[in-house]
C-alpha positions in Angstrom: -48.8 16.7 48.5 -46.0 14.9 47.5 -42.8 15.5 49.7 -38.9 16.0 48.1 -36.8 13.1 49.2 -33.3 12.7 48.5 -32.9 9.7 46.0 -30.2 7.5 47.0 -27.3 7.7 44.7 -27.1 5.4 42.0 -24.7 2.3 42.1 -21.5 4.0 40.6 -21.8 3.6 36.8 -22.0 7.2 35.9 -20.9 8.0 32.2 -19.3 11.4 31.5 -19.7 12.6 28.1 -16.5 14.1 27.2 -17.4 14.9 23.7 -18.5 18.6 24.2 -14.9 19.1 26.4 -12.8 18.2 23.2 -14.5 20.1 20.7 -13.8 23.3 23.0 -10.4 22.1 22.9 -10.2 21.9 19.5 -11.9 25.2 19.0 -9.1 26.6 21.5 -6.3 25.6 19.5 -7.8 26.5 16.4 -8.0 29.5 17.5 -4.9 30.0 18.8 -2.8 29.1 15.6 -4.9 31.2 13.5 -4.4 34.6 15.5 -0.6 33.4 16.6 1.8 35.6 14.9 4.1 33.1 12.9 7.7 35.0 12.1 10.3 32.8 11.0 13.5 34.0 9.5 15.7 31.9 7.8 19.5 32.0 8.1 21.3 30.9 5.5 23.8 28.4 6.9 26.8 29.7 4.6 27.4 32.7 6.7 29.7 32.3 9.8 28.8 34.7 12.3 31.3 35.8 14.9 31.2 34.2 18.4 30.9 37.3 20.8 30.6 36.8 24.6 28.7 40.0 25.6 26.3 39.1 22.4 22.2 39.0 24.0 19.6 36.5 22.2 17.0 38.6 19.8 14.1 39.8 22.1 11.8 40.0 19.4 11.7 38.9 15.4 9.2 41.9 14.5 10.3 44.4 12.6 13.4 42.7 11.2 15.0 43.1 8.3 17.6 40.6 7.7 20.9 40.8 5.2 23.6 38.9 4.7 27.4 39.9 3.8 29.3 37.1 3.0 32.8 36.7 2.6 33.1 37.4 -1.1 31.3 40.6 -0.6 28.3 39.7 -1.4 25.3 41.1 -0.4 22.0 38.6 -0.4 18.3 39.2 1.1 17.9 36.3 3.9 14.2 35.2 2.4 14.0 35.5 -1.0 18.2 35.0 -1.8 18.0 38.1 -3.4 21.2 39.6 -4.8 21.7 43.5 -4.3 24.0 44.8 -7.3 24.3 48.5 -6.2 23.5 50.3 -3.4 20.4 51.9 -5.0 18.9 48.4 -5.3 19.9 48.0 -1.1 18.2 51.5 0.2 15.5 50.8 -2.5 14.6 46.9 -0.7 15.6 48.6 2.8 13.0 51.0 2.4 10.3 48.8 1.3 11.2 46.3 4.0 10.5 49.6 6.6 6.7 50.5 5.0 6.1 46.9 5.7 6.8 47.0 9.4 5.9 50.4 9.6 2.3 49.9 8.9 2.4 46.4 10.8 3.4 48.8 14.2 7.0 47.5 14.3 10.2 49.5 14.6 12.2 48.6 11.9 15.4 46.9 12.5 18.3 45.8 10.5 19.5 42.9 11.7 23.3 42.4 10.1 24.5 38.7 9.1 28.2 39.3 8.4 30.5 36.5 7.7 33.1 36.4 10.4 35.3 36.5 7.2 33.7 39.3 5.1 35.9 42.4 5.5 34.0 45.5 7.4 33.6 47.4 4.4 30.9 45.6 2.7 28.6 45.8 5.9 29.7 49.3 6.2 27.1 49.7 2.5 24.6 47.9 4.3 24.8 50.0 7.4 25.0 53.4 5.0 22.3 52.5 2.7 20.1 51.3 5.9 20.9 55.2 6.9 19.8 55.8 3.8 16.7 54.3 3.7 15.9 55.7 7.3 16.3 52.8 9.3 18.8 53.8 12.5 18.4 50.5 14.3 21.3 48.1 13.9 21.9 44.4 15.6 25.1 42.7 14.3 24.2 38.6 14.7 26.8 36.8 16.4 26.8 33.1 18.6 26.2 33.8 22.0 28.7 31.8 24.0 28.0 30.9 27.3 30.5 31.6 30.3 32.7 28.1 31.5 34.8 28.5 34.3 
């Protein structure tokens, strides 16, 4: 009967194959970007917002619904540069805007981009038709400025 030794170790040159490691690493960031949800909302660099100390950073970008008031008055969708003639056309986008994150499991939000210029009034029909539309949830975007003393 044969006994079990111990071999002696070889003399250092060991090869790792590393091959299998970086495919699973691949795989994982595949992964990963396919099931991340990507939300980007565009802002559309011709509206001034205000600068507001007590103003808090956006804790989350689902469920948003973004319009912009600029100074002339005018009243513009933040993807697709859509104009909004009446107010019907406003509740009528608001609402469709709400089904969407409604049935995504969001709480719909408006999220206001008035032009530090634009006179009160013309986000007044945004707020109303939001109302309107049954959305009650409204941010007002403004710069946060950080505290220098």
């Amino acid at each position: 009967m044969a006994k079990n030794r111990k071999r002696p170790a070889p003399d250092g040159d060991e090869n790792v194959d590393m091959s299998p490691m970086i495919d699973l690493v691949f795989l994982l960031l595949i992964f990963f970007l396919v099931n991340a949800n990507m939300i980007t909302v565009e802002m559309d660099k011709k509206v001034e917002v205000p600068i507001a100390k007590a103003s808090q950073p956006v804790e989350t970008k689902n469920g948003r619904i973004v319009i912009n008031v600029y100074e002339d008055g005018e009243i513009k969708d933040s993807s697709t540069k859509l104009i909004f003639d009446g107010e019907n056309d406003l509740i009528d986008y608001i609402k469709g805007q709400k089904e969407i994150s409604d049935a995504l499991g969001f709480k719909p939000k408006l999220h206001l981009r008035g032009d530090r210029k634009s006179l009160f009034r013309h986000a007044r029909k945004v707020i109303n038709a939001a109302a309107k539309a049954g959305v009650d949830d409204v941010r007002f975007a403004a710069y946060v400025v950080a505290d220098t003393y």
